[in-house]
PDB file of N, H, CA, C and O in Angstrom:
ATOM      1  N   UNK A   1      74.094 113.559  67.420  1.00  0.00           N
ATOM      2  CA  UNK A   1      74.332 113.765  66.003  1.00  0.00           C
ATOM      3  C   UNK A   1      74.230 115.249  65.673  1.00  0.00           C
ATOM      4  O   UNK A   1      73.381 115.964  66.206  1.00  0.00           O
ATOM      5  N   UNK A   2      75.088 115.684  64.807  1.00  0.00           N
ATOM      6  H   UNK A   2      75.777 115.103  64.373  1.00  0.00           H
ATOM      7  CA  UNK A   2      75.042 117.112  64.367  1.00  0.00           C
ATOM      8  C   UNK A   2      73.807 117.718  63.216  1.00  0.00           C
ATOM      9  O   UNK A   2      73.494 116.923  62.330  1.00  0.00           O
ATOM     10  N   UNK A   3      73.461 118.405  63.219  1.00  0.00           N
ATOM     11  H   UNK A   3      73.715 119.051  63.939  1.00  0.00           H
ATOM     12  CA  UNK A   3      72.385 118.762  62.535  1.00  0.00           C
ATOM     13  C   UNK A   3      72.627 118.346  60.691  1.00  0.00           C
ATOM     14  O   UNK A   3      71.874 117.812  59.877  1.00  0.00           O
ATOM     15  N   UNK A   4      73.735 118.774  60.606  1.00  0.00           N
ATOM     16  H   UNK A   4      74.347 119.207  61.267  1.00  0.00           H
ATOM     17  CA  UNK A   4      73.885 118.568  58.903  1.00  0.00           C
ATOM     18  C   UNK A   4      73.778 116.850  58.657  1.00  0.00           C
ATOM     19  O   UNK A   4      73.202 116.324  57.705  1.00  0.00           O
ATOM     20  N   UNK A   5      74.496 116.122  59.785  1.00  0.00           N
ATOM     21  H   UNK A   5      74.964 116.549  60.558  1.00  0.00           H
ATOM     22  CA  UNK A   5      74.219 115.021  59.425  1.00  0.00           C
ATOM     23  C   UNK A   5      72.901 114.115  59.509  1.00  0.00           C
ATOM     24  O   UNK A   5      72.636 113.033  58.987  1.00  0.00           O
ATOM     25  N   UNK A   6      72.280 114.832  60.233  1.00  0.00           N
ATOM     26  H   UNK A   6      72.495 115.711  60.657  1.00  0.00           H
ATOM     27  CA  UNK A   6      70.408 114.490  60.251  1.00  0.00           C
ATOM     28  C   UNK A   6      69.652 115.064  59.172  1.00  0.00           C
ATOM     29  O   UNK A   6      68.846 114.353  58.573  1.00  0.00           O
ATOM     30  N   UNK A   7      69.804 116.162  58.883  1.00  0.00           N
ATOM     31  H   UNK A   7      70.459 116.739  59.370  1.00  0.00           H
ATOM     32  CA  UNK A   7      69.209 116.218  57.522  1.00  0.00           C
ATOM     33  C   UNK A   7      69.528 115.640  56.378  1.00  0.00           C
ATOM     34  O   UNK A   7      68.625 115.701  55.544  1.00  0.00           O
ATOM     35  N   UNK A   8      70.946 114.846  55.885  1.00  0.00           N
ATOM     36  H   UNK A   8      71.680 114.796  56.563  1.00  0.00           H
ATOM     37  CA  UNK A   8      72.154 114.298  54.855  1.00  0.00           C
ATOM     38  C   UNK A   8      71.266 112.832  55.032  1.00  0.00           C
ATOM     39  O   UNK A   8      71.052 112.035  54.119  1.00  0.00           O
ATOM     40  N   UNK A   9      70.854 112.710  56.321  1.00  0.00           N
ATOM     41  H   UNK A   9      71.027 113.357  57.063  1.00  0.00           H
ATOM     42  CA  UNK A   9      70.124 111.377  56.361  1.00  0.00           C
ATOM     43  C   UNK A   9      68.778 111.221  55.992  1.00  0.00           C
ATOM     44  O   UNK A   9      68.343 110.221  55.422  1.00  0.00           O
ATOM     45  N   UNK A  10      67.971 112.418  56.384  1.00  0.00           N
ATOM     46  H   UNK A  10      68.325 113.231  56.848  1.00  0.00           H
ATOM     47  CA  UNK A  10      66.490 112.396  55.806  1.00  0.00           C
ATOM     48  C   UNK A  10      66.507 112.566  54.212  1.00  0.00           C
ATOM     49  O   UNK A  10      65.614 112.034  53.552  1.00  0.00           O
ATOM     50  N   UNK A  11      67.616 113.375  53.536  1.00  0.00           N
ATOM     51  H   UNK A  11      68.342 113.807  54.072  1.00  0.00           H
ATOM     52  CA  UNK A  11      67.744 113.554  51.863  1.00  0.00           C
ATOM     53  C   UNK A  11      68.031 112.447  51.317  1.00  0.00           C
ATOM     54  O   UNK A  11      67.562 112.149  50.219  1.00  0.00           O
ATOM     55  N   UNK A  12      68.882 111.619  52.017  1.00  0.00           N
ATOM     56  H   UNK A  12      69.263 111.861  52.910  1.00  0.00           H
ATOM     57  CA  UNK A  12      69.182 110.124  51.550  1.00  0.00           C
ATOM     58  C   UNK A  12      67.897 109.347  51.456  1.00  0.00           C
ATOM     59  O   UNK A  12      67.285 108.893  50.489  1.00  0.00           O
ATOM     60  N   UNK A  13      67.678 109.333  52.718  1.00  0.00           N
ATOM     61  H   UNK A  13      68.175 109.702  53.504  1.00  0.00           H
ATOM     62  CA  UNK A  13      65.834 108.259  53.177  1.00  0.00           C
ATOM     63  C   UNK A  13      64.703 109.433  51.790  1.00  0.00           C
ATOM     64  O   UNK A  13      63.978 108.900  50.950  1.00  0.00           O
ATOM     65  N   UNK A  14      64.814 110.482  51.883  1.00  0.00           N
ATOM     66  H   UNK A  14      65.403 110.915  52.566  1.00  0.00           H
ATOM     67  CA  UNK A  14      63.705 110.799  50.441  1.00  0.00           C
ATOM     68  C   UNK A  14      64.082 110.321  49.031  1.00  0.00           C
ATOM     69  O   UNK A  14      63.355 109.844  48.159  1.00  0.00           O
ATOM     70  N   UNK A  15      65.529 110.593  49.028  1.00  0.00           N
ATOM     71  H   UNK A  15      66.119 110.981  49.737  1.00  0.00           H
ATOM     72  CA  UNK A  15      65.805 110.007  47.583  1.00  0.00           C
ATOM     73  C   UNK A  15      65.811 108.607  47.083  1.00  0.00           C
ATOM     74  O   UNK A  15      65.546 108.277  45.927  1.00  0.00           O
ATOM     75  N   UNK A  16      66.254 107.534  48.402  1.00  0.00           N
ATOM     76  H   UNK A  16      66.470 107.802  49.341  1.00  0.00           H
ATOM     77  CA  UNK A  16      65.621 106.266  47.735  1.00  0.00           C
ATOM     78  C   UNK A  16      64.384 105.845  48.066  1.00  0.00           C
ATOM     79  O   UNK A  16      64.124 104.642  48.071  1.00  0.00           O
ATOM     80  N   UNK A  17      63.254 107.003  48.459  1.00  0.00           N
ATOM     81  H   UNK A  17      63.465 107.981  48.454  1.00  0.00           H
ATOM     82  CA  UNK A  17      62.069 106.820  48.768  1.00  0.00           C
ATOM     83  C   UNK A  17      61.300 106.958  46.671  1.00  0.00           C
ATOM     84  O   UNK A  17      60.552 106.293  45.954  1.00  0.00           O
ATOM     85  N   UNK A  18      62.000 108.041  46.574  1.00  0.00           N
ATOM     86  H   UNK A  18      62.608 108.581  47.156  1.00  0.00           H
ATOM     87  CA  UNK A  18      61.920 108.518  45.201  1.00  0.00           C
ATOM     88  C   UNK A  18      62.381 107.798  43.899  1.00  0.00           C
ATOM     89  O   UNK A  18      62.011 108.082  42.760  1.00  0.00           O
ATOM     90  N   UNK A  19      63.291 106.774  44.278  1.00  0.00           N
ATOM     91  H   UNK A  19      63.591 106.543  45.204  1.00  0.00           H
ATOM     92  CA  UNK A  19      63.505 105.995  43.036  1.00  0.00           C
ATOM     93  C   UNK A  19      62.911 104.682  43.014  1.00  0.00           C
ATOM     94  O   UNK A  19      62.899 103.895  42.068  1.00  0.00           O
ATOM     95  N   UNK A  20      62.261 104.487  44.541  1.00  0.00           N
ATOM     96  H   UNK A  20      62.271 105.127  45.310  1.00  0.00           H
ATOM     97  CA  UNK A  20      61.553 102.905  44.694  1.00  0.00           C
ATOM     98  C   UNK A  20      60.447 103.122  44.578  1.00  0.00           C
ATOM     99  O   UNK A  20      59.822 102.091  44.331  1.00  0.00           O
ATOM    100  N   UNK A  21      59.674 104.244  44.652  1.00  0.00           N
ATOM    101  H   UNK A  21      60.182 105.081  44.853  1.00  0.00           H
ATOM    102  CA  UNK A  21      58.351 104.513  44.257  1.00  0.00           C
ATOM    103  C   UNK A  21      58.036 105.108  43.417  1.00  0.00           C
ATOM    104  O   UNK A  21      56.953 104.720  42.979  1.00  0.00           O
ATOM    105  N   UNK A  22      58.625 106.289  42.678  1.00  0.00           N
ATOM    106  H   UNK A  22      59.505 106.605  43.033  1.00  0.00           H
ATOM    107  CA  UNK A  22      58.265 107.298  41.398  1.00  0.00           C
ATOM    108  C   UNK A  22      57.191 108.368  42.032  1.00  0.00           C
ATOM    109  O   UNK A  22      56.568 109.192  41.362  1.00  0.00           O
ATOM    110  N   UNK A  23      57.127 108.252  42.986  1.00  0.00           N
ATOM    111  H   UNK A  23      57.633 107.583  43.530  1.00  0.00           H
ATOM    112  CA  UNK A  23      55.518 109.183  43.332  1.00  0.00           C
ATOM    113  C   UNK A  23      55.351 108.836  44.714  1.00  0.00           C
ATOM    114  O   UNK A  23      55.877 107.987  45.434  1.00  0.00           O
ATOM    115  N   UNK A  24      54.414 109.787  44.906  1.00  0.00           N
ATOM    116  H   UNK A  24      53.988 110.477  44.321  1.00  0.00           H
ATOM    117  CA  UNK A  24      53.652 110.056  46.305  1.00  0.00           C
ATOM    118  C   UNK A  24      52.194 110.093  45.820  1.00  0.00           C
ATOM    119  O   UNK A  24      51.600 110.916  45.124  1.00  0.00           O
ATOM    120  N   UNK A  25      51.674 108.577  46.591  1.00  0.00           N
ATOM    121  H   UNK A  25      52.157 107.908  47.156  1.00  0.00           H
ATOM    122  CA  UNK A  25      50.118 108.448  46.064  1.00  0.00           C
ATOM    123  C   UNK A  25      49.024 108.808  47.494  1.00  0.00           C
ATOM    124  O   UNK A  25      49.351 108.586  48.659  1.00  0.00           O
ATOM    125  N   UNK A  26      48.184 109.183  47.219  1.00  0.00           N
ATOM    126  H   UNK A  26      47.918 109.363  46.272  1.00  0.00           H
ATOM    127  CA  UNK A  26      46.829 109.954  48.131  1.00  0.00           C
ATOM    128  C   UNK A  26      45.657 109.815  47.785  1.00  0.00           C
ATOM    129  O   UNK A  26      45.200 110.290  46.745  1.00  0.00           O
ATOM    130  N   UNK A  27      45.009 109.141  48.619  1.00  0.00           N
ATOM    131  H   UNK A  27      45.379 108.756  49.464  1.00  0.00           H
ATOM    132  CA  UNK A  27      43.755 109.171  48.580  1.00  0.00           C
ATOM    133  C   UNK A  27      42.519 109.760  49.417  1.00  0.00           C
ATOM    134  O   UNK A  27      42.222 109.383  50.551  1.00  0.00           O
ATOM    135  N   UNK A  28      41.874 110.706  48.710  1.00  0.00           N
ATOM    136  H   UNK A  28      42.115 111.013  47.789  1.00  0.00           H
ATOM    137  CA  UNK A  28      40.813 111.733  49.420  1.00  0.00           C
ATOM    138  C   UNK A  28      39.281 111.679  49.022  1.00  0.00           C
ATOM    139  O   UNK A  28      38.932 111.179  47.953  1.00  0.00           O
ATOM    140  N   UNK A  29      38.664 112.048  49.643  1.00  0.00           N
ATOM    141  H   UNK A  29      38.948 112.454  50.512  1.00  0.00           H
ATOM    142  CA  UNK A  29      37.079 111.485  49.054  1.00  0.00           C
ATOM    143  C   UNK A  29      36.406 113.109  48.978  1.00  0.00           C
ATOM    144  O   UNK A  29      36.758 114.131  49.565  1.00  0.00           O
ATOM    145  N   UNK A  30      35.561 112.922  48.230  1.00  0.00           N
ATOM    146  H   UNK A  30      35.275 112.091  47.753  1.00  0.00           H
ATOM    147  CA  UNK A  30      34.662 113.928  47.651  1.00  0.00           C
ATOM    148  C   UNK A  30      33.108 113.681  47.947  1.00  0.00           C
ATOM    149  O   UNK A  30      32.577 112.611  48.243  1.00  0.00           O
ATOM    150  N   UNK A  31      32.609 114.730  47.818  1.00  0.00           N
ATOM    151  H   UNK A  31      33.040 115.600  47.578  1.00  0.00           H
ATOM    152  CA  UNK A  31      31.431 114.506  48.350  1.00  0.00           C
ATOM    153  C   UNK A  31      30.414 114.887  46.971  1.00  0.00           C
ATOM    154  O   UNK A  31      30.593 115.892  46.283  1.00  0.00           O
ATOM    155  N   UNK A  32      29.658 114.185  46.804  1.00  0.00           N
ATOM    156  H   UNK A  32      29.512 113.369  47.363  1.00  0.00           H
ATOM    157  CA  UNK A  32      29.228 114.317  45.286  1.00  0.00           C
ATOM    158  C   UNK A  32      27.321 114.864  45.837  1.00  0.00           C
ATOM    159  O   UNK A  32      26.708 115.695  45.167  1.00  0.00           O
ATOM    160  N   UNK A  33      26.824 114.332  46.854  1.00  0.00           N
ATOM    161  H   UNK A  33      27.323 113.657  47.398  1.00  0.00           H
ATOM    162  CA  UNK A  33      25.435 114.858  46.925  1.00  0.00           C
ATOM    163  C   UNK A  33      25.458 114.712  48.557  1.00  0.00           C
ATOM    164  O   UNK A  33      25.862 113.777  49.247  1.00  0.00           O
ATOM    165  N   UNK A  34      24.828 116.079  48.960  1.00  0.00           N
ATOM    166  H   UNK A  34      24.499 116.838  48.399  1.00  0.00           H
ATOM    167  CA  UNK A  34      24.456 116.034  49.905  1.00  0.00           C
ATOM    168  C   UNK A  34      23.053 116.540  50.463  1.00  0.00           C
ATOM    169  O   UNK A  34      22.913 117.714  50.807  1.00  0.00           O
ATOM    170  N   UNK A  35      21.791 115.405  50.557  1.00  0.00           N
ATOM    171  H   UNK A  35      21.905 114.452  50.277  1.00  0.00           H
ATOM    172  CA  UNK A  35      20.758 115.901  50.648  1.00  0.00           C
ATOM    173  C   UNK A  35      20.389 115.573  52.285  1.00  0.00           C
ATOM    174  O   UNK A  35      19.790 114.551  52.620  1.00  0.00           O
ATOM    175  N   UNK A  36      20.835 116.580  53.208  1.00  0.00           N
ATOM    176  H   UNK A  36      21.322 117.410  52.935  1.00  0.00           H
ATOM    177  CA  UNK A  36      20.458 116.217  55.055  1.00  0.00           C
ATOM    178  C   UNK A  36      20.945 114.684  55.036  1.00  0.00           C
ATOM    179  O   UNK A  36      22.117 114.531  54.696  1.00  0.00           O
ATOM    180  N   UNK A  37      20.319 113.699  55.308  1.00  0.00           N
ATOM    181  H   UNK A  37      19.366 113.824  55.584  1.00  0.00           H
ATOM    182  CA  UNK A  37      21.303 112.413  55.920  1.00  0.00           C
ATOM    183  C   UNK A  37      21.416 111.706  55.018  1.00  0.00           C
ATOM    184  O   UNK A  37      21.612 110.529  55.319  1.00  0.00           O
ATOM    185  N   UNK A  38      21.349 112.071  53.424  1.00  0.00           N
ATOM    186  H   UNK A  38      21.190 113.027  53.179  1.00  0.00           H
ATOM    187  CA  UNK A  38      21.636 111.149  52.549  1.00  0.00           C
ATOM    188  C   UNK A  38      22.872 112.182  51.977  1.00  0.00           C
ATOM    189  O   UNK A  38      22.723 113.377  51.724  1.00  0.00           O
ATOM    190  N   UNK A  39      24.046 111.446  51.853  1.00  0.00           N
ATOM    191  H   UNK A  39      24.167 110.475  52.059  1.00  0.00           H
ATOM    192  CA  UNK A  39      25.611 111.421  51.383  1.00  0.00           C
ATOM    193  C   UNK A  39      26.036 110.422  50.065  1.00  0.00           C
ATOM    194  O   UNK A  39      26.215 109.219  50.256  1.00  0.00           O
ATOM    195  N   UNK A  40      26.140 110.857  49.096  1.00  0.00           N
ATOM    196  H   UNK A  40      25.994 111.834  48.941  1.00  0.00           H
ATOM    197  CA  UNK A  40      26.778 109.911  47.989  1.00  0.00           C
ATOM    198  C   UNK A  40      28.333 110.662  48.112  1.00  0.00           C
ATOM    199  O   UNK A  40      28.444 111.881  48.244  1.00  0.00           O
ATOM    200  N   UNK A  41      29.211 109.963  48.062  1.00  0.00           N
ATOM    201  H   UNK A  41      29.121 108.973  47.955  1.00  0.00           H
ATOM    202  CA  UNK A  41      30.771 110.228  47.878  1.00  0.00           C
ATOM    203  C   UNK A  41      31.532 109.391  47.088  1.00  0.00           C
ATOM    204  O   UNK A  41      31.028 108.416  46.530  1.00  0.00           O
ATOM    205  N   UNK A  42      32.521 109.636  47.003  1.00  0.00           N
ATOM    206  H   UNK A  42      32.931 110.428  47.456  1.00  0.00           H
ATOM    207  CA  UNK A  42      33.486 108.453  46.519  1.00  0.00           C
ATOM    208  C   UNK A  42      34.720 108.885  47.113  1.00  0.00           C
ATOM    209  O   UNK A  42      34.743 109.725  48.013  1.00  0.00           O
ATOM    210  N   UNK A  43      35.928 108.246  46.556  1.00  0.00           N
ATOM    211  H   UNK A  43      35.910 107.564  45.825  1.00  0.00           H
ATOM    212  CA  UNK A  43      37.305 108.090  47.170  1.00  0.00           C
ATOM    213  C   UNK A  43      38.342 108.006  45.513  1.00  0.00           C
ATOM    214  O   UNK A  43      38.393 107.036  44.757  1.00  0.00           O
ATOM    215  N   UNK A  44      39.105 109.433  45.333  1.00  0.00           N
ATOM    216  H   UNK A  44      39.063 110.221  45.947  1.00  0.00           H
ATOM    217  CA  UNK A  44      39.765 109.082  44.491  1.00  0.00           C
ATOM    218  C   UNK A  44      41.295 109.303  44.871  1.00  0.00           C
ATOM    219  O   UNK A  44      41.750 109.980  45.793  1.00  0.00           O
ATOM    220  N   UNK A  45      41.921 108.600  43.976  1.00  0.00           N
ATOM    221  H   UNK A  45      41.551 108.051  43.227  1.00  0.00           H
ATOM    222  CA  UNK A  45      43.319 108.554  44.337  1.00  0.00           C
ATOM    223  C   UNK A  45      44.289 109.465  43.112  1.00  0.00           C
ATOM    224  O   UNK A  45      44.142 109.552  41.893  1.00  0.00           O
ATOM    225  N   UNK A  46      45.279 110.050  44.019  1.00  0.00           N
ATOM    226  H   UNK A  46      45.398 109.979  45.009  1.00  0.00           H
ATOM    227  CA  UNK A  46      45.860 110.957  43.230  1.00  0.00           C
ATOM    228  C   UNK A  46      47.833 110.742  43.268  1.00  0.00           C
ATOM    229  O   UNK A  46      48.564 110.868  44.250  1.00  0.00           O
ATOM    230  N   UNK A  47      48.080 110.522  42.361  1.00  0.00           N
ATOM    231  H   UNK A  47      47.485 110.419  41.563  1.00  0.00           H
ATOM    232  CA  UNK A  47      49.396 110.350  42.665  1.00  0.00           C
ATOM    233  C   UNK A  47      50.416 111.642  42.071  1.00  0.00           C
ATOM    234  O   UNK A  47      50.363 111.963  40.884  1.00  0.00           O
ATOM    235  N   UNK A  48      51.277 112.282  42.981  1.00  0.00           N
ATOM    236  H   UNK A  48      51.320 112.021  43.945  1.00  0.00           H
ATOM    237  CA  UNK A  48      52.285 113.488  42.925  1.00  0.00           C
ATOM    238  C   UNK A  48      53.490 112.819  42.841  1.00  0.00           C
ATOM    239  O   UNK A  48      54.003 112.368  43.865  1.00  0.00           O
ATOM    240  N   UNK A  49      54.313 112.622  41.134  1.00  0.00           N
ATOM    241  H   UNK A  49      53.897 112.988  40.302  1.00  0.00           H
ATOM    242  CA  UNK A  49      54.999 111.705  40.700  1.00  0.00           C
ATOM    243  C   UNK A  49      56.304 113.078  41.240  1.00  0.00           C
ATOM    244  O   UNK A  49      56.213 114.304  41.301  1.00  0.00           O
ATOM    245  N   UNK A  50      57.423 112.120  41.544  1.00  0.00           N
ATOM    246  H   UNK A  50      57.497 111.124  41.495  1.00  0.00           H
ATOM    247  CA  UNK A  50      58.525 112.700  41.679  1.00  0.00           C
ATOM    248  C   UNK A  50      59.377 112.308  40.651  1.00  0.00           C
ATOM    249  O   UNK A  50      59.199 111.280  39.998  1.00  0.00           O
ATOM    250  N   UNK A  51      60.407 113.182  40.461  1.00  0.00           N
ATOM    251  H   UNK A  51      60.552 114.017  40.992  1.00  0.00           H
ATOM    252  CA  UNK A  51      61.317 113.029  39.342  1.00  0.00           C
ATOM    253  C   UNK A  51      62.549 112.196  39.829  1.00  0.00           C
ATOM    254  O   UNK A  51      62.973 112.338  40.976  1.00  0.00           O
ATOM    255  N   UNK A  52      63.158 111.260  38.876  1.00  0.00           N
ATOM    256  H   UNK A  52      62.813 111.144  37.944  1.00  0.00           H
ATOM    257  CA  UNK A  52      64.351 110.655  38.708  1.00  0.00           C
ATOM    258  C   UNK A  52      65.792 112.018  38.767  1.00  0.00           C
ATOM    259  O   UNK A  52      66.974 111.907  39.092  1.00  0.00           O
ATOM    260  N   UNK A  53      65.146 112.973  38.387  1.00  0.00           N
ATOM    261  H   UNK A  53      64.186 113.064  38.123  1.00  0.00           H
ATOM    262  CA  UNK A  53      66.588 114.134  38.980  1.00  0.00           C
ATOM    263  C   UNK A  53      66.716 115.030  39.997  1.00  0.00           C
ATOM    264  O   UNK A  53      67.642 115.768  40.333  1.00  0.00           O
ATOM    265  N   UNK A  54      65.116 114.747  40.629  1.00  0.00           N
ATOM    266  H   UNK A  54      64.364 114.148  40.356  1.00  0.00           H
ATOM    267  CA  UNK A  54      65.156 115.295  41.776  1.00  0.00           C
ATOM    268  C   UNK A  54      65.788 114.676  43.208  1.00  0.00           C
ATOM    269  O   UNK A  54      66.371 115.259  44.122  1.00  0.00           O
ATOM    270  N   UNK A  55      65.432 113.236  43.030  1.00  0.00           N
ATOM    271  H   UNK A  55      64.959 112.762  42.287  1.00  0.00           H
ATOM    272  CA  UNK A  55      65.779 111.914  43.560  1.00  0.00           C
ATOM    273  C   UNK A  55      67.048 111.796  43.714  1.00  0.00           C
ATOM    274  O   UNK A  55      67.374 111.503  44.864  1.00  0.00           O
ATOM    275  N   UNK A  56      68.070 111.946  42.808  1.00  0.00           N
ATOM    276  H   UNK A  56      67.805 112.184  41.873  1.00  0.00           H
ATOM    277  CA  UNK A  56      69.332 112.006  42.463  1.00  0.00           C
ATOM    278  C   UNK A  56      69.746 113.474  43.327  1.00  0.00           C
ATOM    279  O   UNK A  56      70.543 113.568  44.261  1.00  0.00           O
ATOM    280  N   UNK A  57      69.273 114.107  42.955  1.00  0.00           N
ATOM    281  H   UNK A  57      68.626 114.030  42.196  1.00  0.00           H
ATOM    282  CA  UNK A  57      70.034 115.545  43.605  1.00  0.00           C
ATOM    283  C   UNK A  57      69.948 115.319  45.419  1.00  0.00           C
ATOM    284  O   UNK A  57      70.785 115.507  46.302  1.00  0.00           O
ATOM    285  N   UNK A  58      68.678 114.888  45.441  1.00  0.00           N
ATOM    286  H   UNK A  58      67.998 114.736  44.723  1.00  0.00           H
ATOM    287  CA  UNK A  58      68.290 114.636  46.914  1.00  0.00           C
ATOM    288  C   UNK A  58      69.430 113.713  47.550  1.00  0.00           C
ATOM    289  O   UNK A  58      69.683 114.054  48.706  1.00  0.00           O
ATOM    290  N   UNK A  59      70.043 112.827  47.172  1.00  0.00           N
ATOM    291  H   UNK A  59      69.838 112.550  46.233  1.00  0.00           H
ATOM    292  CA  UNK A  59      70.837 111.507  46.859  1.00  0.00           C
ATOM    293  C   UNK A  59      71.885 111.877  47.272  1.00  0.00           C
ATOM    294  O   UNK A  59      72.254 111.750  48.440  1.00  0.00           O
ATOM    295  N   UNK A  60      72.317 112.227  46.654  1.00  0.00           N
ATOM    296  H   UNK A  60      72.016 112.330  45.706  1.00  0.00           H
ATOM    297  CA  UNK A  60      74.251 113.325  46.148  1.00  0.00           C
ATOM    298  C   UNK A  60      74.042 114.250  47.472  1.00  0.00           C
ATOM    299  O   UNK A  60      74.675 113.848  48.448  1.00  0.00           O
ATOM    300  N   UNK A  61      73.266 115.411  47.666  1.00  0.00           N
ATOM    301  H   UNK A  61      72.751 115.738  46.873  1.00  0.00           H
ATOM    302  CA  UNK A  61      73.423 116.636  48.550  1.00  0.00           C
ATOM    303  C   UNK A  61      72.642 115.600  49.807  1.00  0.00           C
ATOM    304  O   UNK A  61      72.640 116.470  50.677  1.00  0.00           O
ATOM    305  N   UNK A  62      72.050 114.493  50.440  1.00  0.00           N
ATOM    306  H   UNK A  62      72.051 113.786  49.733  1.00  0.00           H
ATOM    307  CA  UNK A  62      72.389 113.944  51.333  1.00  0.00           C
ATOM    308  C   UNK A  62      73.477 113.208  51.809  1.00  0.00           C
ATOM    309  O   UNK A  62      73.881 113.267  52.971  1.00  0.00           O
ATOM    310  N   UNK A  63      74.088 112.325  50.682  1.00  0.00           N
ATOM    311  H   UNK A  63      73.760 112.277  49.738  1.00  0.00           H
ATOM    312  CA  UNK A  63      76.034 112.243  50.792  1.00  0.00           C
ATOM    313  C   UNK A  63      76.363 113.056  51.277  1.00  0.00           C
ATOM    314  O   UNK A  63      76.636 112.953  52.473  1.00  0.00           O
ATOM    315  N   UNK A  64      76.512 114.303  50.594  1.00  0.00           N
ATOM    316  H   UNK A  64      76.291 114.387  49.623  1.00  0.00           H
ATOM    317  CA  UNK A  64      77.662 114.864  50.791  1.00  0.00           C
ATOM    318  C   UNK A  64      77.256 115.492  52.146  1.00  0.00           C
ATOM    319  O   UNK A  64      78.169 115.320  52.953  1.00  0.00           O
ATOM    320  N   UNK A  65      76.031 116.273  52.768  1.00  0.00           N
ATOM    321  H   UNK A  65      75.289 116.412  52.112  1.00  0.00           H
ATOM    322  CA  UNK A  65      75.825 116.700  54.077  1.00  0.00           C
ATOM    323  C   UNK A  65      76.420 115.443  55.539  1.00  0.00           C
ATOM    324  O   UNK A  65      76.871 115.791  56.629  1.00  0.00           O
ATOM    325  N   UNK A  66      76.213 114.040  55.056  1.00  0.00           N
ATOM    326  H   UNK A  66      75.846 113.757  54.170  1.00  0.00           H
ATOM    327  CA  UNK A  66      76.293 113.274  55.845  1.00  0.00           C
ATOM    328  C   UNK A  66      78.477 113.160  56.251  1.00  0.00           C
ATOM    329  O   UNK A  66      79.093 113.054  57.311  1.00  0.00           O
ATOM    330  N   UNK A  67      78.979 113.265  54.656  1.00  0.00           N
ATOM    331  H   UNK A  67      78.478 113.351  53.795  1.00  0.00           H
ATOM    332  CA  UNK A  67      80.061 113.743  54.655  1.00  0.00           C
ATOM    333  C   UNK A  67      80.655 114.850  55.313  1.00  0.00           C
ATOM    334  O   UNK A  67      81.766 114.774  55.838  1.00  0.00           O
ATOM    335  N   UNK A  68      80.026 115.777  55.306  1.00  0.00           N
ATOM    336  H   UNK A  68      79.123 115.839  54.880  1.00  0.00           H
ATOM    337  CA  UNK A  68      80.956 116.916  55.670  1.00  0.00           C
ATOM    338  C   UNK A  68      80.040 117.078  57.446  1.00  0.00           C
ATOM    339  O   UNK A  68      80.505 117.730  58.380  1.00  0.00           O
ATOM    340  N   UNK A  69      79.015 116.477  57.478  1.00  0.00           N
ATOM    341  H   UNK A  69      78.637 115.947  56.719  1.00  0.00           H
ATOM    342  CA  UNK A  69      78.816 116.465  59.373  1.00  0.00           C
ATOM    343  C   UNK A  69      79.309 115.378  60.219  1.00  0.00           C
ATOM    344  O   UNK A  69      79.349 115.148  61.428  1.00  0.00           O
ATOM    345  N   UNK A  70      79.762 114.647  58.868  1.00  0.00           N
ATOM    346  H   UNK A  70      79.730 114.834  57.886  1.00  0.00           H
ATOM    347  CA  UNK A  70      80.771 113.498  59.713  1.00  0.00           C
ATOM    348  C   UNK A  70      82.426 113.835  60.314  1.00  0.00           C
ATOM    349  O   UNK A  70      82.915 113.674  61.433  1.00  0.00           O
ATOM    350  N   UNK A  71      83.085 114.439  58.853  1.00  0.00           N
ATOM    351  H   UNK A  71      82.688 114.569  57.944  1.00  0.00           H
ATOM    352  CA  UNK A  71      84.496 115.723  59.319  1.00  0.00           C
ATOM    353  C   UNK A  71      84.174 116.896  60.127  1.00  0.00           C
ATOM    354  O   UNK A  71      85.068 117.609  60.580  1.00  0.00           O
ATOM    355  N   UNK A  72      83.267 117.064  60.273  1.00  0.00           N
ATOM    356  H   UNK A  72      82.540 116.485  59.904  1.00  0.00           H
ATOM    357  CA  UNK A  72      83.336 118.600  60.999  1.00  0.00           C
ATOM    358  C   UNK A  72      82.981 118.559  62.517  1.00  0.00           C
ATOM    359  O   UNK A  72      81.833 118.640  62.955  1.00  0.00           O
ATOM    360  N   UNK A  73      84.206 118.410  63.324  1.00  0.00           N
ATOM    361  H   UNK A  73      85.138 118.344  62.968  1.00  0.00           H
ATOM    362  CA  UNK A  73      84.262 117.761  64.487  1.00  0.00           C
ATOM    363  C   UNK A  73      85.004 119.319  65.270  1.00  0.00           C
ATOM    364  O   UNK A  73      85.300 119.328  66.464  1.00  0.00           O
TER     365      UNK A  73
END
């Protein structure tokens, strides 16, 4: 496979990653007390929402890369 058309494919696979989920969610823990072997923490979750026009652009400019590494022989 040619390079433009491997990336046309990963922009495709992010953009309907981006309209079936809205976001990229994460969860990381914090450390709230630390006294030698006693640890209180927790675990919070953070979600990094992606946009509906970023998704789309991602969408379109993976088409069209998958397009033009498919003609360019």
């Amino acid at each position: 496979m040619k390079p433009l058309t491997i990336i046309g494919i990963v922009l495709v696979i992010l953009g309907i990653i981006g309209f079936a989920t809205g976001g990229i969610s994460f969860t990381h823990q914090k450390k709230d007390v630390d006294l030698g072997p006693v640890q209180i923490s927790h675990k919070t979750q953070d979600t990094l929402p992606l946009s509906p026009i970023f998704s789309t652009v991602s969408l379109l400019a993976g088409l069209g890369l998958v397009v033009v590494g498919a003609r360019a022989k």
